[in-house]
N, C-alpha and C positions, 0 to 999 in steps of 0.2 A: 163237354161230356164229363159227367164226373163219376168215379165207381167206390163204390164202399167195402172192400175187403176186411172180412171178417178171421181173426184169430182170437179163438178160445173164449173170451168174453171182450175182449181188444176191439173197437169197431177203428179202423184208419180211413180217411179220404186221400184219396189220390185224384190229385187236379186234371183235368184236359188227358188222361189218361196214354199224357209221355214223362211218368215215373215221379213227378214231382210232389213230393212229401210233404204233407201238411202235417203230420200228427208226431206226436214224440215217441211212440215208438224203436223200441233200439233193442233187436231181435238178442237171443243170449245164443243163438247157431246159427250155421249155415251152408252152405257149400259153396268155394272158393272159384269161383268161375275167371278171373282172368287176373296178375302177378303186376303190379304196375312197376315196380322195383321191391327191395327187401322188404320195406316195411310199410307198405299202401297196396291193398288189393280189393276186389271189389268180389263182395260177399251178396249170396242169391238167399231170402229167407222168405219161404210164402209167398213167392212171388216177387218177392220186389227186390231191387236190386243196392246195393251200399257200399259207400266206399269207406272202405275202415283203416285207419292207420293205425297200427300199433303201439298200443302207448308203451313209455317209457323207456324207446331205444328211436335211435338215429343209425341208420346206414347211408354207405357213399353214394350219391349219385350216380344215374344211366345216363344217358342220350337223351334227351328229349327237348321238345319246344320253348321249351324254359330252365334248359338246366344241361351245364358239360358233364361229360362224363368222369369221376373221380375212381381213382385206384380202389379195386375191390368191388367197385359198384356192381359190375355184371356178376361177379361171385355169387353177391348175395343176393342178389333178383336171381340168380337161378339155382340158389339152395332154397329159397322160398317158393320159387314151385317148385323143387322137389320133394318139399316137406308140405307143402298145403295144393297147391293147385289140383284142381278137379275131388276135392274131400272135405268134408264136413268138417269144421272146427267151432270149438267154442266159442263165444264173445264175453267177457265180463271186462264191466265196468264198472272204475274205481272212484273218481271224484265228481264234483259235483259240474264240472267240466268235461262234457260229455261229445263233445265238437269241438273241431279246432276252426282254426278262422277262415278254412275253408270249405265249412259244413261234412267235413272229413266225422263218423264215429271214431274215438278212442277207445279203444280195449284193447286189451290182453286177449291175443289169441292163444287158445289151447289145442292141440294138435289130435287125431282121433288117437291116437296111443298115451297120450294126457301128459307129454310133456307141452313147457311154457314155450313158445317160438320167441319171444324176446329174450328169454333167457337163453335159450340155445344158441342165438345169433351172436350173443355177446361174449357168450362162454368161445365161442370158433372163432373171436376177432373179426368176427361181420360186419358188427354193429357197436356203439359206444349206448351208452348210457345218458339221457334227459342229464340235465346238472342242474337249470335254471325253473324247472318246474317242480310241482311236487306230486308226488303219487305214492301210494302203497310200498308199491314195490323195491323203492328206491336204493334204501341202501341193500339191499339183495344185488341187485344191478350194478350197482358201484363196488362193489365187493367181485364180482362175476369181470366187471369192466378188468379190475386191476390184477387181476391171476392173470387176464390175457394178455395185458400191457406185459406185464411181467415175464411169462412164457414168449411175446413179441410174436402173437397168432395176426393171422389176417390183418387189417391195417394197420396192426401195432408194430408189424416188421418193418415196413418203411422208415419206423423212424430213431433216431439214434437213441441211444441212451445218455441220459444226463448224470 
């Protein structure tokens, strides 16, 4: 079965109609429907569902199938639904690298009161800042990273000063 959902002049195909995305499509909103940790959630737009990771920040790992849990991890999965879960956020998308390698979207979420959540996260020691990739945003972030280092916020307190 295949169904053809229409946005605005946007035609997408969705395969066998269990969500599987054929079209490049990559919604600029949505509503936050479920926190997978600080910086990967799965965003609801027109229907269809996406799993977005944040570009430009790394937080600690939770619990799960693939991964221990690191200090701070549950912090910031649960300051990230407290700032997006069950609300509409923005998505924008910065390089030409729009997927990561696990068909993950990258963008910058924006929050409905229009602060950046990568930038929030990193500003409270949530989160550390991309180093090896490049995006927009970067030296914002690394700039944001090292106030936090500095103040020794969230997982910059663990560790000593050199």
């Amino acid at each position: 079965m295949i169904r053809v959902v229409v946005f605005s002049s946007v035609s997408i195909v969705l395969a066998g109609g269990h969500g599987a995305f054929a079209g490049q499509y990559h919604p600029t909103s949505g509503m936050v429907t479920y926190v997978f940790d600080g910086d990967t959630m799965k965003v609801e737009s027109g229907g269809i569902f996406f799993k977005v990771r944040v570009l430009g920040i790394d937080t600690p790992e939770v619990s799960g199938p693939y991964t221990r849990a690191e200090p701070f991890g549950r912090m910031a999965s649960e300051r990230t639904k407290a700032l997006a879960l069950g609300k509409r956020v923005g998505l924008e998308y910065d390089s030409k690298k729009q997927k990561d390698k696990h068909g993950r979207l990258l963008a910058y979420v924006t929050l409905p009161d229009g602060r950046d959540l990568g930038r929030l996260l990193i500003s409270e020691g949530l989160a550390e800042a991309f180093h090896s990739t490049r995006y927009g945003r970067k030296t914002l972030y690394h700039n944001l990273e090292s106030q936090a280092r500095k103040a020794r916020l969230g997982i910059w307190s663990v560790f000593r000063k050199k």
